[in-house]
C-alpha positions in Angstrom: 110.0 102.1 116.8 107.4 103.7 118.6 109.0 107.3 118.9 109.9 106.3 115.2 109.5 108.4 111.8 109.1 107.0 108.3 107.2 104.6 106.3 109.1 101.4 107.8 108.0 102.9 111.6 104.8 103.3 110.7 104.0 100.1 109.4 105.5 98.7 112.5 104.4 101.0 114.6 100.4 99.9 113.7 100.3 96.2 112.6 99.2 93.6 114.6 101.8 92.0 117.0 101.5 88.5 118.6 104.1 88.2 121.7 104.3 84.1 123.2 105.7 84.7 126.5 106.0 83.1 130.1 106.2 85.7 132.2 104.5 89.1 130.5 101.9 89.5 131.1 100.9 93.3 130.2 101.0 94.6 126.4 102.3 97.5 124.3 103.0 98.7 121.1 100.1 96.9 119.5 100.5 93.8 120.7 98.2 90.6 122.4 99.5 87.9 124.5 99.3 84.6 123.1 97.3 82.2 125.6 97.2 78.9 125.7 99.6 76.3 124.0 101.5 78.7 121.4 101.6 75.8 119.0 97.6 76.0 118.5 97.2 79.5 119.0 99.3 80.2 116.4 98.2 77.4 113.9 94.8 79.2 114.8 95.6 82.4 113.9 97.4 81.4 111.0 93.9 79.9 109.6 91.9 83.1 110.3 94.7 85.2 108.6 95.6 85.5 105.0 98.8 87.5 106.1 102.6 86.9 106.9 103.7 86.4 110.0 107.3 87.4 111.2 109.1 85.6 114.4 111.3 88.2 115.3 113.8 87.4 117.9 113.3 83.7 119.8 115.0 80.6 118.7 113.2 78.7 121.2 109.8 79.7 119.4 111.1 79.2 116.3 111.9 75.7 117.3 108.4 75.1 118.9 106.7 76.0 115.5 109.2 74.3 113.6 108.3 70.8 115.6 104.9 71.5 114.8 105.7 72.2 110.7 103.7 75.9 111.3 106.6 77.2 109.4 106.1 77.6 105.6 108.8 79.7 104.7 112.4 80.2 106.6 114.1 83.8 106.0 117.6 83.5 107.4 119.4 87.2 107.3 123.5 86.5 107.5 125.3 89.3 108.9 129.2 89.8 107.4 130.2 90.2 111.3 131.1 88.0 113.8 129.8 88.5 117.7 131.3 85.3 119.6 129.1 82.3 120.6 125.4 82.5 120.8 122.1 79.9 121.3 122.0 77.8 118.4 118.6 78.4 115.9 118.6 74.4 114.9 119.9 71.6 117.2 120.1 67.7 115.6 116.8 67.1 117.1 114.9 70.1 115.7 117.1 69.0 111.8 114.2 69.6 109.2 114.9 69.5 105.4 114.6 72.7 103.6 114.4 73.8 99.8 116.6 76.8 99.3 114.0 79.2 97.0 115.7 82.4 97.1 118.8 84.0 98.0 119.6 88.3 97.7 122.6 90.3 98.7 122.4 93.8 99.9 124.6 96.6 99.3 126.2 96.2 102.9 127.2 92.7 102.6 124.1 90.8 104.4 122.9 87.8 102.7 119.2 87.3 102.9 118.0 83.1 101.7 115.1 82.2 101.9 114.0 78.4 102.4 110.6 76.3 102.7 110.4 72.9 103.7 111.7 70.5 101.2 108.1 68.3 101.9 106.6 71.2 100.6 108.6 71.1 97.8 105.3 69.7 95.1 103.9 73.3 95.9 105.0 76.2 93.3 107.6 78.3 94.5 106.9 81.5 96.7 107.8 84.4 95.0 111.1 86.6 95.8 111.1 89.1 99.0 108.0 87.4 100.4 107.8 86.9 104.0 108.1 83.8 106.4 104.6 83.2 107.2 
């Protein structure tokens, strides 16, 4: 989004990104490598910030959190296409029970639901459009 225009590229373009990675080692667009054991960096960074945090493209981090319960809020986005076999997001051994709190459908079909753990379930509910943190 860097070559971007608009009020969606700009807010991307300059918020703080976190990448967990093996092998890169250099950083763009904003971003800081995540050192160490991802699961306490990010349980780290989660306590030093009161914002949202957005895993954007890895099933196998999404997993690693999700084994450590650093997930509070699960935003699955489902597409009205289909594009063939792919990695699964949750495998029997990563099965967690979740509390469906919201669900929205946009105008091109996509439906957007938004679950939390169901252990978190004594907590009151996050509000609607809020952000997996």
């Amino acid at each position: 989004m860097e070559h971007e225009a608009g009020p969606f590229a700009s807010k991307m373009n300059t918020m703080p990104k976190y990448v967990a990675s093996r092998t890169l080692k250099d950083m763009e667009w904003n971003a800081t490598l995540i050192k160490g054991e991802v699961p306490e960096e990010v349980a780290k960074l989660k306590h030093e910030s009161d914002q949202n945090f957005l895993i954007y493209g890895s099933a196998s981090l999404v997993r690693t959190l999700m084994n450590h319960d650093l997930i509070d809020q699960y935003r699955l986005m489902i597409h009205p296409v289909v594009l063939g076999m792919g990695a699964p997001l949750f495998t029997g051994a990563d099965m967690k029970a979740l509390r469906l709190i919201d669900t929205n459908t946009t105008s091109s079909g996509v439906v957007v639901l938004d679950y939390e753990p169901a252990v978190s379930a004594a907590r009151e509910p996050s509000t609607a459009g809020s952000t997996a943190r």
